[in-house]
C-alpha positions in Angstrom: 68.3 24.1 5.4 64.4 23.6 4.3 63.3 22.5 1.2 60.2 20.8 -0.3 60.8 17.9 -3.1 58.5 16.0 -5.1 58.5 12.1 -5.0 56.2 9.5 -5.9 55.4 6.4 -4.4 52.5 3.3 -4.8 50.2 2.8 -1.6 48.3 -0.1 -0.7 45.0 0.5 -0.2 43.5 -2.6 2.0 39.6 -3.6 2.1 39.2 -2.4 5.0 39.7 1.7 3.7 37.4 1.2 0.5 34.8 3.3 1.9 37.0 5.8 3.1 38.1 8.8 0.8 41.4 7.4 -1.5 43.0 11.2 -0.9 42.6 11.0 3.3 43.8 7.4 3.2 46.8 8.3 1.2 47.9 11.0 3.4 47.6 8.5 6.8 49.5 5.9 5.1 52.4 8.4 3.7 52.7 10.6 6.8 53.0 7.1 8.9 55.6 5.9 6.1 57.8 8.9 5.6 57.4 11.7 8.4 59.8 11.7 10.9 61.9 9.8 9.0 65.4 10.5 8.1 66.0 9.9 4.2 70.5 10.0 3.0 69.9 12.0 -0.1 66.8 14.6 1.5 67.7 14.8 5.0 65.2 14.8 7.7 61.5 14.8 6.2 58.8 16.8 8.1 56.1 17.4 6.5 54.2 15.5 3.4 52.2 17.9 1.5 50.3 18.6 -2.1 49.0 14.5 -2.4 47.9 13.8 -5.6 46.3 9.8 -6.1 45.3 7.8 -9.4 42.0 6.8 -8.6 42.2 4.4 -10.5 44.3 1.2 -8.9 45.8 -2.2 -9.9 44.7 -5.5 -8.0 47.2 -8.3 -7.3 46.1 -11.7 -7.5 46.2 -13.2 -4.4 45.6 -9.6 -2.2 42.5 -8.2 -1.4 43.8 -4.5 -1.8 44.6 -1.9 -4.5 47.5 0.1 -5.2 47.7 3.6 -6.1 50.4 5.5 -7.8 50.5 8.7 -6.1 52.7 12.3 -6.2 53.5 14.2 -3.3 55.5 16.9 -2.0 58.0 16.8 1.5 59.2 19.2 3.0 62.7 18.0 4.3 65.9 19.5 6.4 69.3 19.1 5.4 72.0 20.6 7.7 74.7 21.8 5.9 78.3 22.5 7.0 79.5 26.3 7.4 75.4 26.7 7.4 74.5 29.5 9.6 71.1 28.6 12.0 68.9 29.7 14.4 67.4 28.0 17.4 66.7 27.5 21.0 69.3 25.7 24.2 67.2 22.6 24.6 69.8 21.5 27.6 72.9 22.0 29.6 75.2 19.5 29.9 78.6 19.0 31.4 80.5 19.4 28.4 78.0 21.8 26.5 74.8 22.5 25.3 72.0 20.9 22.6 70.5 23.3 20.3 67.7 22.5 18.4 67.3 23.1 15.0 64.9 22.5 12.8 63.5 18.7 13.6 67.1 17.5 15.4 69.2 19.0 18.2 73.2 19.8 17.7 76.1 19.7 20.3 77.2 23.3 21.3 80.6 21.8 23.0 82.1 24.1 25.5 84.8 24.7 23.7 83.0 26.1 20.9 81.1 28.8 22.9 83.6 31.6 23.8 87.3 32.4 24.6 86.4 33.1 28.0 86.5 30.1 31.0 83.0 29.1 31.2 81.0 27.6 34.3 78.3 24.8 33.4 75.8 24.4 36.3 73.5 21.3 34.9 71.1 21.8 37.7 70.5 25.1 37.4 70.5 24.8 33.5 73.1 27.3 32.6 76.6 27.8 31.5 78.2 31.3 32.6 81.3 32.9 31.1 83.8 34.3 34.0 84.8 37.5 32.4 82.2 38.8 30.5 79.2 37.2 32.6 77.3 36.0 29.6 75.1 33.2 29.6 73.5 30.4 28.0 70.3 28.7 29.3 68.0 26.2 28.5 65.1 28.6 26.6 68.1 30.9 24.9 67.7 31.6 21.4 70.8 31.0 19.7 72.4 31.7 16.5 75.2 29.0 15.6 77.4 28.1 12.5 77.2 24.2 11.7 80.5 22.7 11.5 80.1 18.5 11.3 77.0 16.7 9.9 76.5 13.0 10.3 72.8 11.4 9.6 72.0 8.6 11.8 72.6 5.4 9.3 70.9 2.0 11.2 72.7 1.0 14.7 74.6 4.9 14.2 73.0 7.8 16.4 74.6 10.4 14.0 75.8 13.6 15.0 75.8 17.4 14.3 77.9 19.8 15.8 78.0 24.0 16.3 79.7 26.8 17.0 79.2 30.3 18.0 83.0 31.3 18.3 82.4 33.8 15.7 81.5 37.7 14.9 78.0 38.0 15.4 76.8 34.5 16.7 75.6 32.8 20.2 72.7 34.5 22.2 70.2 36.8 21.0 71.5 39.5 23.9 75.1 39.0 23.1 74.7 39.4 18.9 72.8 42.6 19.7 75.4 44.1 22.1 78.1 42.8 19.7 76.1 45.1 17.0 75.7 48.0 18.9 79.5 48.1 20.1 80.3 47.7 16.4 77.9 51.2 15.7 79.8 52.8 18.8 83.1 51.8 17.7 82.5 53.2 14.1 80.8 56.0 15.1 83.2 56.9 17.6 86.3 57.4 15.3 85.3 61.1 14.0 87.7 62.4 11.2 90.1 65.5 11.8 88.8 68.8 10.1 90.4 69.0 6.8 93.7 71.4 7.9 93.5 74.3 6.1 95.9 75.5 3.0 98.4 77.3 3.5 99.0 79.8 2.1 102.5 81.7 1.8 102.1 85.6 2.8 102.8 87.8 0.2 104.7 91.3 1.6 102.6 94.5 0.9 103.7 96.3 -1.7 105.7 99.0 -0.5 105.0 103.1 -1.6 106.8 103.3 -5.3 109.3 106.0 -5.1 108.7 108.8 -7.2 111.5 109.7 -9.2 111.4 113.5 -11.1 112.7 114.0 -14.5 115.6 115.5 -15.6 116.2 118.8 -13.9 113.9 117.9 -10.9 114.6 116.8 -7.1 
């Protein structure tokens, strides 16, 4: 996920920038220091924003330059495992797809994709599904579930993996159909009219017969 977090740092300001405005050379020398940078506690860091520099710095003896403690904000990206994310098929592969999110790309693996048998045509740039003729191609938007994170760390490349073999996940087209069968499917199951109370019939009350009194018929 995004998030912005403060930090704080000292720059070095050399001779050569003194005429230059402190708060322009402090962003060149943090966004060349810290953007597109991958940090084991924030994640990937995108953006630096929200600079604030002490004008006034310390000299060294023995350097020409001054250094300037100085607060910023970076916005960073984190992925998170069971994370749900959007993004777009940067490229098909034998074995899958990458997915970019945010400033990275993740493995979509085959396997991870659908239960059906799926086709990957790398020339062509798309993986087709046998039964139900869905497809993934470079410039799909995708929604995938993130379910392995490892951050490059020196000599390692790191490594984030997806899936979409869930409700509701993969292609744009396919989550829309997925919704719309789910309306049909509810929508489709009408109730049976309440059956009506029965009621036991009652026999009509038959004519009294009239009985006389004494001495009459």
């Amino acid at each position: 996920m995004f998030q912005i977090s403060e930090l704080e740092d000292v720059i070095r300001v050399p001779p050569a920038k003194f005429g230059a405005k402190l708060d322009e050379v402090a962003r060149e020398i943090l966004k060349g220091k810290y953007e597109s940078t991958i940090n084991p506690e924030l994640g990937y860091i995108v953006l630096i924003t929200n600079i604030g520099v002490d004008p006034t710095g310390k000299i060294i003896p023995g350097d020409g330059a001054t250094f300037h403690k100085v607060n910023f904000d970076v916005m960073t990206f984190f992925p998170r495992v069971q994370e749900v994310v959007e993004g777009e098929i940067v490229e098909i592969t034998d074995f899958g797809a990458f997915v970019r999110i945010g400033p990275t790309d993740a493995l979509l693996h085959l396997s991870q994709i659908t239960d059906d048998y799926l086709t990957s045509d790398v020339k062509q740039g798309i993986i087709i599904a046998t039964q139900s003729k869905r497809t993934l191609k470079v410039g799909s938007k995708v929604r995938v579930r993130i379910t392995a994170v490892s951050l490059p760390r020196g000599a390692a490349l790191g490594k984030i993996g997806v899936t979409c073999r869930q409700p509701f996940l993969g292609a744009f087209e396919w989550i829309e159909e997925d919704i719309e069968k789910a309306k049909k499917g509810i929508l489709g199951k009408t109730k049976a009219p309440p059956a009506e109370a029965k009621t036991e019939k009652q026999p009509k009350p038959g004519k009294q017969e009239k009985r006389g009194g004494p001495g009459r018929k």
